[in-house]
N, C-alpha and C positions, 0 to 999 in steps of 0.2 A: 396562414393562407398558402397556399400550394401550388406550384409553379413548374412546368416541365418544358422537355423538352418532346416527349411524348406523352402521352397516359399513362404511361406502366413507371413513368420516370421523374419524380414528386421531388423537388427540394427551393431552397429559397430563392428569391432575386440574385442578389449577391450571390451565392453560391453560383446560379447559373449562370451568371454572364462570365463568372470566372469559368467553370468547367468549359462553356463554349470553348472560348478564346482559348485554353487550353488544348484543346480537341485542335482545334488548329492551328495552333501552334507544332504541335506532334506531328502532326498528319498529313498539315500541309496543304488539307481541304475543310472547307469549313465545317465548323460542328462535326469535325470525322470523316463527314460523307464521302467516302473514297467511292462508293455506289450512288447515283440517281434510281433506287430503286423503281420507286414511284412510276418516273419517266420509263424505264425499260419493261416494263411489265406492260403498260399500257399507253402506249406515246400520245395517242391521240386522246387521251382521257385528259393527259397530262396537260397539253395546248391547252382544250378547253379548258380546264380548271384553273390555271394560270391567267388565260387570258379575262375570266371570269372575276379574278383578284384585282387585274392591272385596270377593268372596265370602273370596277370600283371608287379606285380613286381619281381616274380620269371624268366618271359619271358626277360625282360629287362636286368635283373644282366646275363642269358645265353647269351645272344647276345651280349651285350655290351663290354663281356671280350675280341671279338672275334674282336669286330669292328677297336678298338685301344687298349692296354692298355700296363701296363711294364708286363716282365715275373713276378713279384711278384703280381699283380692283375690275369695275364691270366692262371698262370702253377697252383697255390694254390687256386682261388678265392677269395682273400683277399679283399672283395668288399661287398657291398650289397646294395639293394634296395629300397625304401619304399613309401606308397602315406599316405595319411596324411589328414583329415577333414584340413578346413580352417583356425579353430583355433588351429591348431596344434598337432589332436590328433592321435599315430598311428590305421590307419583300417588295411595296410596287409603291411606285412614286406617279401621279398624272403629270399631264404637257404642263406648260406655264413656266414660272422662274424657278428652273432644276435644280439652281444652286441648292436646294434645300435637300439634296439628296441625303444630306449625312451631319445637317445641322440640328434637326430635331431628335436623331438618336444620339447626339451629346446631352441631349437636354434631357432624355428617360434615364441616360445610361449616371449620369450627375444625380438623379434623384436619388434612382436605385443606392449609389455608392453612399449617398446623404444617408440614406438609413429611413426613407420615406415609407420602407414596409413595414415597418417598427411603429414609427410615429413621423406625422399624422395617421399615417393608413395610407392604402390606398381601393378607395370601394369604388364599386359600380354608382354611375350617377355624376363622379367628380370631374371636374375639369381643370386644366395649369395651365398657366402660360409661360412665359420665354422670351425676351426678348433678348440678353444678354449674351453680349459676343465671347466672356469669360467665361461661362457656363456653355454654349451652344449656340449660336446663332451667328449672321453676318455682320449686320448692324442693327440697335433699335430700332428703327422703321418697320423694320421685318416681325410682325408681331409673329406668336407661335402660339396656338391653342392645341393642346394635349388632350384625349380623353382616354382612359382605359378601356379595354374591351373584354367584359366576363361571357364565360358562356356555364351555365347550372352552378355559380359560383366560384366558378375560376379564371384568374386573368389570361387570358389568350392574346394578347396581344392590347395595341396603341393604336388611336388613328388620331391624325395631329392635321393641320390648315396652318398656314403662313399667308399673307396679307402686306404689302406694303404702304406704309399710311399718308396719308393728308400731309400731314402734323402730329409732331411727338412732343409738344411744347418742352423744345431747348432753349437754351438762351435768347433763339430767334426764330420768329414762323419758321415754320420749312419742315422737312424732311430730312434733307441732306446738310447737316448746318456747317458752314463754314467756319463760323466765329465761335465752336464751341473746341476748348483747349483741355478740358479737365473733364472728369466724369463728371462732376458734379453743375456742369452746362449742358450738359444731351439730350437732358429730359428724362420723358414719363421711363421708368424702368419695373420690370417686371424679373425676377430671380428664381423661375422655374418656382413661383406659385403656386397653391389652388385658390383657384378666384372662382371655384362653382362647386354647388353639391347638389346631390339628386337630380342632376339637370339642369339646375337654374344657378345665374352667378350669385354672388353673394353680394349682398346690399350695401358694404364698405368697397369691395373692389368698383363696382358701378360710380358709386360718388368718386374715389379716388381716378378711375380714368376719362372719369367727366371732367371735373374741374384740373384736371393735368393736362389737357390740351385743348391748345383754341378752335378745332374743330369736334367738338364732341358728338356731334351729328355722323358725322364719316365716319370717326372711331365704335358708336356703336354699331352701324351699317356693318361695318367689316367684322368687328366681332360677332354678329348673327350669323355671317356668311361663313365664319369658321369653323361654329359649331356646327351649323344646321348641315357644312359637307363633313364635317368628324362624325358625324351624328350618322348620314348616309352609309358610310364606311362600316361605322358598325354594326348597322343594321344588314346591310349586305354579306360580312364575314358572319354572323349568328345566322343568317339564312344558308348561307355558304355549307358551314360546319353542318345545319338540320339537313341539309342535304347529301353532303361528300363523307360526312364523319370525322368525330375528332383528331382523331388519328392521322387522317387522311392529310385534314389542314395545318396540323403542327407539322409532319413530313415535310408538305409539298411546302410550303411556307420556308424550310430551312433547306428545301430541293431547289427552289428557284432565285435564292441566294448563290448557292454552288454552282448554279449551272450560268449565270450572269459571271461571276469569276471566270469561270472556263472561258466561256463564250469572247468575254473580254481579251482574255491571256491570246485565244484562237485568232483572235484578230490582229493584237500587236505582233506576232511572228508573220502572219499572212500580211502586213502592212508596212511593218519598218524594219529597217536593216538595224543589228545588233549594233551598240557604240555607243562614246561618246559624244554627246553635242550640249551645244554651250550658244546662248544668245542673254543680249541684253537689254535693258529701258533705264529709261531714265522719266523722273518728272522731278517738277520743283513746285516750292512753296514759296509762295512772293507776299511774306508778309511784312517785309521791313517797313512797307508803304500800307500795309491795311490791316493789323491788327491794332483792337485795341486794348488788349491786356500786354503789361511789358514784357512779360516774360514770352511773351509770342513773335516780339517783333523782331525777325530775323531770316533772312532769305536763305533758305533752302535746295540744296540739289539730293535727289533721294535715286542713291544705283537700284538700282533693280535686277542683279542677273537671275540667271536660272540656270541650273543643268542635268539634264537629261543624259539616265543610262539605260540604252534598250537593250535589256538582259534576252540571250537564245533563245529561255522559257517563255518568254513571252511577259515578265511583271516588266515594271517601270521601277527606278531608282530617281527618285528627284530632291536635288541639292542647293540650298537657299544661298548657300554660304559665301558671302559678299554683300548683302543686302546690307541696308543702313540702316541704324539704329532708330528707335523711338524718339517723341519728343514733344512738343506745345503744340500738335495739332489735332484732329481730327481722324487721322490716318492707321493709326493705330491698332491694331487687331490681335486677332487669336487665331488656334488652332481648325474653329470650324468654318468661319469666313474663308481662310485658304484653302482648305480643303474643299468648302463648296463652291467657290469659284472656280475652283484647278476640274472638276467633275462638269462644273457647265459646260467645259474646254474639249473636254474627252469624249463628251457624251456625244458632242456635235462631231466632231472629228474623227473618234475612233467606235465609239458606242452605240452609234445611232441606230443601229435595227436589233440590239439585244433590248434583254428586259433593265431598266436602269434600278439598282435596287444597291445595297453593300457591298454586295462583290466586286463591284467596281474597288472598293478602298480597300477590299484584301488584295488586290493585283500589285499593288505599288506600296512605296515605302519611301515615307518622306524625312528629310533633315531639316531644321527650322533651328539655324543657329541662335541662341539665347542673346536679349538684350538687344534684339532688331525692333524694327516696326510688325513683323510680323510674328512673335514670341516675347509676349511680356507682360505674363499674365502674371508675376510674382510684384507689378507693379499696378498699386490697386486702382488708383487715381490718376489713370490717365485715360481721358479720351480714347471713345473707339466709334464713335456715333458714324463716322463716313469711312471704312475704310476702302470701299470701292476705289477712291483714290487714287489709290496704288496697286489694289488687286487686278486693278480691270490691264494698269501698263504691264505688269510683269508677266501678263501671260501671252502679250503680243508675241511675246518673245518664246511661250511655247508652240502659238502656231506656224512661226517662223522654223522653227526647227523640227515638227512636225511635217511642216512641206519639203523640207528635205529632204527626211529618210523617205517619205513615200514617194518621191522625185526618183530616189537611187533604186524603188522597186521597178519603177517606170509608172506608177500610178501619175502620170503629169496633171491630170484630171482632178487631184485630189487637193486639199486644203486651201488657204491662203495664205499668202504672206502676213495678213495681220489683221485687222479692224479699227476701224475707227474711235476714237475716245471716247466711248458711251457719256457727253457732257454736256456743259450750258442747257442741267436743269434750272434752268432762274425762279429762285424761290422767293418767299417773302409773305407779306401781307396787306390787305386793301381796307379802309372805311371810305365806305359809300355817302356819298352825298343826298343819293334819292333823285338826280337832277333825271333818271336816266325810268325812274317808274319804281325801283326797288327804298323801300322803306330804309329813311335816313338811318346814318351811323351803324348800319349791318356790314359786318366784319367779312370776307373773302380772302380765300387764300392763294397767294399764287405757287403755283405747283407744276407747273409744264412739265407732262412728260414724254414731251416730243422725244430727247432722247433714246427710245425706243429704238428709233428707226436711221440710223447713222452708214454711214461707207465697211462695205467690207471690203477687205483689199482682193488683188487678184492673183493669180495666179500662172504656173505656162501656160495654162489654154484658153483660159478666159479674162475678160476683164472683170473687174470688181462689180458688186451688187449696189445699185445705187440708192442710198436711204432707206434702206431697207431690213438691214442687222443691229442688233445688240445680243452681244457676248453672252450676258447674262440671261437673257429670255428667247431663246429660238424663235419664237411664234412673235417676229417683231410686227409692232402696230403702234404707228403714231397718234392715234386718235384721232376723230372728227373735232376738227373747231370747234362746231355746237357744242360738242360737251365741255371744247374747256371752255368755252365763255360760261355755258351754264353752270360750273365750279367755279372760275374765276371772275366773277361780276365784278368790273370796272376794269379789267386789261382785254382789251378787243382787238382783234385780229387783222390787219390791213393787207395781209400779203401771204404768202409763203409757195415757195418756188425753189429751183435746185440754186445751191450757191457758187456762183461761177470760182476756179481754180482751188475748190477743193478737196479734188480727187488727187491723189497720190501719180505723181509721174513715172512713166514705166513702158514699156513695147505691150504693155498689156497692163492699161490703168489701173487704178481704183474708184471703186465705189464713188460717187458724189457726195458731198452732206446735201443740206438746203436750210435756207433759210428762213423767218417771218421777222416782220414788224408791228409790231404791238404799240396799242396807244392808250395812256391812262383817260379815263374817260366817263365821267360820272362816279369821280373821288374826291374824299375833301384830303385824303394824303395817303402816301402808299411808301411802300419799302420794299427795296429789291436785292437781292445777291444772287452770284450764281457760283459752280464749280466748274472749271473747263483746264484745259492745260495751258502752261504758263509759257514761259520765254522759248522752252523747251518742245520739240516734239516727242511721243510718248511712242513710236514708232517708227521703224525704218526701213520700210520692203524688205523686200528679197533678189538675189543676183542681179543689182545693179539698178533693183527699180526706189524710186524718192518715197518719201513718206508725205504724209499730207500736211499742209500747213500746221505750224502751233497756232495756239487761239488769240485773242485779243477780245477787249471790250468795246463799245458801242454804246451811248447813251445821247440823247438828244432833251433839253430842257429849253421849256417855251420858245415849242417847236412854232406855234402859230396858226396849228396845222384846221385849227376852223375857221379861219380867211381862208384857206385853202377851197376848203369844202363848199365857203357858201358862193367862193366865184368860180367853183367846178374848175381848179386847175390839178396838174397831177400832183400828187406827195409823195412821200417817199417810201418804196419797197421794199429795199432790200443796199444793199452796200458794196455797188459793182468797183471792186478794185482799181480800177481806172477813171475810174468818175461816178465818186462818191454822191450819192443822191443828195444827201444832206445837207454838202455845201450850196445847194439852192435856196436852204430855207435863211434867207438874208436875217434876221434879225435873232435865230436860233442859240441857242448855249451848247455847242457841238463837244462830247468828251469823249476821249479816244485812251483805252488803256494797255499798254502792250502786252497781258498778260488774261486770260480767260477766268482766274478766281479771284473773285472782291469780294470784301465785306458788306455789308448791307450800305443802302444809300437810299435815301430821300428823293421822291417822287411826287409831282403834280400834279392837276389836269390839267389833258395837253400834251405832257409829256411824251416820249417817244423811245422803247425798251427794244431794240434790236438783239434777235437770239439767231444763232449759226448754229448748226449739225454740223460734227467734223466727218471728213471725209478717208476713205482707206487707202493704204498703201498700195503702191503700184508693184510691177514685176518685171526686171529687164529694162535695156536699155533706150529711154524715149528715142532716141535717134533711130531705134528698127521698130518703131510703130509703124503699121501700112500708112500711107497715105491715104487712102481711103478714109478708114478708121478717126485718123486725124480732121478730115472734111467737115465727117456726121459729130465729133465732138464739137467742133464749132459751132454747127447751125443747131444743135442740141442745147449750148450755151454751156455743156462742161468748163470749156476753157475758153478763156479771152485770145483775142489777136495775139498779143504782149508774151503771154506765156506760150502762145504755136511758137512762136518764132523763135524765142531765146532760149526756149528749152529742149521744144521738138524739132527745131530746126523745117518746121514748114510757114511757108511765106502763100497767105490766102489775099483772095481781092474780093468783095462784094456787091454782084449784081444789082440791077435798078431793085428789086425787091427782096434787098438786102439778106440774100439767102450768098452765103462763102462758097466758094469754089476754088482747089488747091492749084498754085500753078507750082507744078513739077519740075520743071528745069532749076527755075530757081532753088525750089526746097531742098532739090543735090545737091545742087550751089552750096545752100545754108549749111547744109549739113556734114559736107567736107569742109567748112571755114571752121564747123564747131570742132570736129574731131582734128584740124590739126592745132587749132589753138588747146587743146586737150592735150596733146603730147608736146606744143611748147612748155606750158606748165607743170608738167608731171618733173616729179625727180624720183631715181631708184632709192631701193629700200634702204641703203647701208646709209645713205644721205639723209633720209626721214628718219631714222632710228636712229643716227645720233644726233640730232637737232631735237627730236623729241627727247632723249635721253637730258640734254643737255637744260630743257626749259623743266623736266622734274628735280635733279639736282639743283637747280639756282631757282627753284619756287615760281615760276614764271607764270606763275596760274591766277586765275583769278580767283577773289578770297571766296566765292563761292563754291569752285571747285575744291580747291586747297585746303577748305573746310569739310569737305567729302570725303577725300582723302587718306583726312588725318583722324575721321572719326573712323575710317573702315581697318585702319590699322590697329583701334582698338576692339572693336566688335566682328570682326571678320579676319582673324590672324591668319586664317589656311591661306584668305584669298587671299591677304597681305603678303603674306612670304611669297607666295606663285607670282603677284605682282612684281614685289621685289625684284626676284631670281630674271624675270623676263626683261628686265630693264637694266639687271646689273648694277643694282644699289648696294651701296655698303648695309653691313648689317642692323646698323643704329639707326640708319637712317630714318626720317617723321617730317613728313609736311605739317 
């Protein structure tokens, strides 16, 4: 079977993805093309025909959510598109969750190397999937359907769909599963399959991903929806080719790769200053209290650096090297999950009005030191089912330093300090009692993916976006209630509104979360866990501004709350920091956990499932917010009295019609009392560097840190010695 790069230029799979990558390797542009022929001969042909590819798969992922899909692909777009050169490369990717820019060409380019042109084959008609974060993907959930694309019997190309599911039946309902520690807990897996021939799946794939998860309803919704936009795609590129000519489309197809490269490189010289820059995260894993396998049960702090080299030319150098090792969680990942997260990052940041296609990942060049969490695919049996986790904190830390260098161009206007913890998805599962109209014992899943919609942080010019961002999906959308209650029959909706103090403090805030309360309700038993960040926050502004609160839990057990209802008194909304709604409900079982990820737990009717959106980091320092500024956060409900005061240093009083109003004398007042209590307690550096020197020499950490420490001295030796040398430890030295 015959393969080119043009028509006149015949050889196999393998052979061509190696010649490619050679070619640029040499050359330094991809596949060669040191000319945009195509483009320079006729520019305007070239648009169009480009933007005719890119219509493709953006036309596809619109239609497709429409055709079949679950409400979490059709109400959020939790979906996306892509067509693909035949070795694997992406040409045009649609809107939705971009991370998949360069996960599904691990998963052609994994076939290819298998030897799939050999045997099985690969014909017109067939279809693969993918879920596997070791082979290509982010996480399970992420399903990947493959098809080829022949044109007179030749493969021309891949058009693939990605879906994020219901349920993946792992160890526990859900999506996102907390409680799964091994591979063999994650669920349904798929290994760059073919689950279809001539069009149609095959009759064992169908039974095996029915009975593999508990929503097999959604899972087939979604798989129609994959194909029927892969199906689109291909249909559009063979109309494409009868129109433009073969020629034309193998060209422009390896032309609008090159020219995404450039375009990219064009932008980082026009954006950031050349250099080094260096930020950090942190999260933790708080399982000492909530696992229940033993080898799980152990609290966690997980470094997360990053570092960023903005080379003249315009590529990226990026450096893992200090990240923490793998281990008994969920966290766990591979090459194409970072790599597609790190793209969602750029795309919004630096990308965003080029075509987003490979060239983006010939610009940069990444290090991924071995035997982290995020390189350990020589270890077969470990959990990868969430690595979101971690992917989503480590890159706070790229936009934090991304706002920099485009600060130093004077772009002030440009990025943020960070984003909110895309978290407290709360997952689980419901049986129905029928008290409510729905047919007893019918299983519902809980799935919220309000997440969507979280704090982005701010920046010099602006304050943050309020509930509005997620990292991984540009096109954020929290969904209509109606539909999750229509997904989730028996957790019903009581509230949701912005969450007071959890915007990020700053002279130019962040973002807001918000919050809902949910109430079990026509179940005879339900199970809930979420993922949210722990003791820790997962970000830290920029130039002086706070990060947003860390998480915590919230659950309420025979709440009562239908006395409530039949004497029409108010319940509970929401969880105002200052007075706790819940402590109203007298007779209540109130559980409070200082950490945002628990394992599943047991649920009533009645019950009461409180879920928070975190909020973005701030920028600069609260004490030169306007006062103005400061007024409309109050009567907005951004922030409580508690926190104007102690933090921003403004002192409000409240009219008969409880609308704030700043009184000003005072809040100078405040705010000279803050800043000199500020320089009472500061001491110079030579004072702090050796008190701190002195509490790592005598172990003075806590066995959580100290346990951090001492694993990064074995899995990250560069950053260890740099550690070291900066502290002035002897050379043996090991926490």
């Amino acid at each position: 079977m015959p393969f080119f790069i043009d028509s006149s230029t015949k050889t196999s799979l393998k052979t061509l993805v190696r010649e490619v990558a050679e070619r640029t390797r040499k050359t330094g542009h991809y596949a060669g093309l040191r000319e945009l022929s195509l483009r320079e001969e006729d520019p305007f042909r070239w648009e169009e025909a480009m933007t005719k590819l890119i219509a493709s798969a953006v036309t596809a992922r619109e239609v497709a959510v429409h055709i079949a899909a679950s409400p979490l692909t059709r109400s959020l777009g939790e979906t996306c598109f892509a067509l693909f050169t035949a070795d694997g490369d992406a040409v045009a990717l649609s809107t939705g969750i971009i991370v998949h820019v360069h996960t599904m060409s691990e998963d052609i380019k994994q076939m290819i190397e298998a030897g799939y042109e050999e045997f099985p084959g690969i014909r017109d008609g067939d279809i693969y999937s993918n879920n596997d974060p070791m082979l290509g993907n982010v996480h399970t959930t992420d399903i990947h359907t493959l098809v080829p694309i022949f044109y007179r019997g030749d493969l021309v190309g891949w058009a693939g769909g990605v879906t994020h599911q219901v349920d993946i039946g792992g160890v526990t309902p859900g999506h996102d599963i907390v409680a799964a520690t091994t591979r063999y807990e994650d669920g349904l897996y798929m290994t760059n399959e073919k689950i279809g021939e001539r069009g149609r799946l095959l009759p064992h794939y169908l039974l095996r991903s029915r009975q593999g998860v508990r929503t097999p309803l959604y899972y087939d919704l979604d798989e129609k929806a994959r194909i029927a936009g892969a199906e689109m795609i291909k249909r559009a590129v063979i109309q494409f080719i009868d129109e433009y000519g073969l020629d034309f489309y193998l060209r422009l197809s390896r032309e609008v790769i090159e020219f995404s490269r450039r375009n990219f490189m064009a932008r980082v010289k026009e954006r950031l200053v050349p250099g080094r820059y260096r930020s950090v995260a942190f999260a933790d894993t708080p399982f000492s209290k909530e696992a229940w396998q033993p080898h799980a049960r152990r609290d966690t702090l997980h470094h997360l650096p990053i570092e960023v080299v903005v080379q003249s030319d315009g590529t990226l150098k990026l450096d893992y090297e200090g990240n923490s090792g793998y281990g008994p969680w969920a966290w766990n990942t591979a090459l194409a999950s970072v790599l597609g997260a790190l793209w969602v990052v750029l795309s919004q940041m630096l990308g965003y009005s080029e075509v987003v296609n490979e060239g983006y990942n010939l610009a940069l060049e990444t290090y991924r030191p071995p035997r982290t969490w995020l390189n350990n695919n020589e270890v077969y049996d470990l959990s990868r089912q969430t690595p979101w986790y971690l992917t989503i904190p480590i890159y706070t830390g790229l936009y934090r330093t991304l706002q920099r260098s485009f600060f130093s161009r004077g772009y002030i206007e440009e990025g943020a300090s960070g984003y909110g913890m895309t978290a407290d998805p709360t997952q689980g599962g419901i049986l129905l009692s029928g008290a409510t109209g729905e047919p007893k014992g019918i299983y519902a899943p809980i799935t919220t993916f309000e997440i969507s919609s979280v704090g982005l942080g701010a920046n010099a010019a602006r304050d943050g976006i309020d509930h509005g961002y997620a990292m991984w999906n540009p096109e954020a959308d929290m969904g209509d209630v109606e539909d999750w209650e229509r997904l989730q029959m028996g957790l019903r909706y009581l509230s949701r509104r912005v969450k007071p103090d959890s915007a990020g403090y700053g002279r130019r805030r962040g973002g807001a979360g918000f919050e809902t309360m949910g109430v079990f309700f026509g179940v005879e038993g339900a199970q809930a866990f979420s993922l949210n960040q722990g003791s820790v926050f997962t970000n830290s502004g920029n130039c002086g501004g706070y990060p947003a609160y860390a998480s915590y839990t919230l659950h309420v057990h025979h709440s009562g709350i239908e006395e409530l209802w039949k004497e029409q008194k108010p319940y509970p909304q929401g969880d105002n920091p200052d007075r706790p709604e819940v402590d109203d409900l007298a007779s209540a079982e109130v559980a409070r956990l200082p950490y945002g990820t628990y394992y599943p737990r047991s649920f009533a009717n009645g019950d009461l499932l409180y879920m928070k959106y975190n909020g973005g980091p701030g920028y600069g320092d609260p004490l030169e917010r306007p006062l103005e500024l400061c007024e409309r956060d109050l009567n907005d409900g951004i922030y409580t009295p508690r926190i104007m005061e102690s933090v921003y240093g403004v002192v409000a009083f409240q009219d008969e019609r409880g609308r704030y109003a700043v009184d000003r004398n005072r809040s100078e007042q405040k705010r000279a009392e803050i800043r000199r209590t500020r320089g009472e307690r500061s001491v110079d550096f030579a004072e702090f560097y050796q008190r701190e020197r002195s509490r790592i020499l005598n172990g003075d950490l806590t066995p959580v840190v100290r346990a951090m420490y001492g694993e990064l001295a074995d899995v990250g030796p560069r950053w260890w010695s740099e550690f070291r040398d900066l502290w002035q430890l002897p050379e043996e030295f090991r926490l």
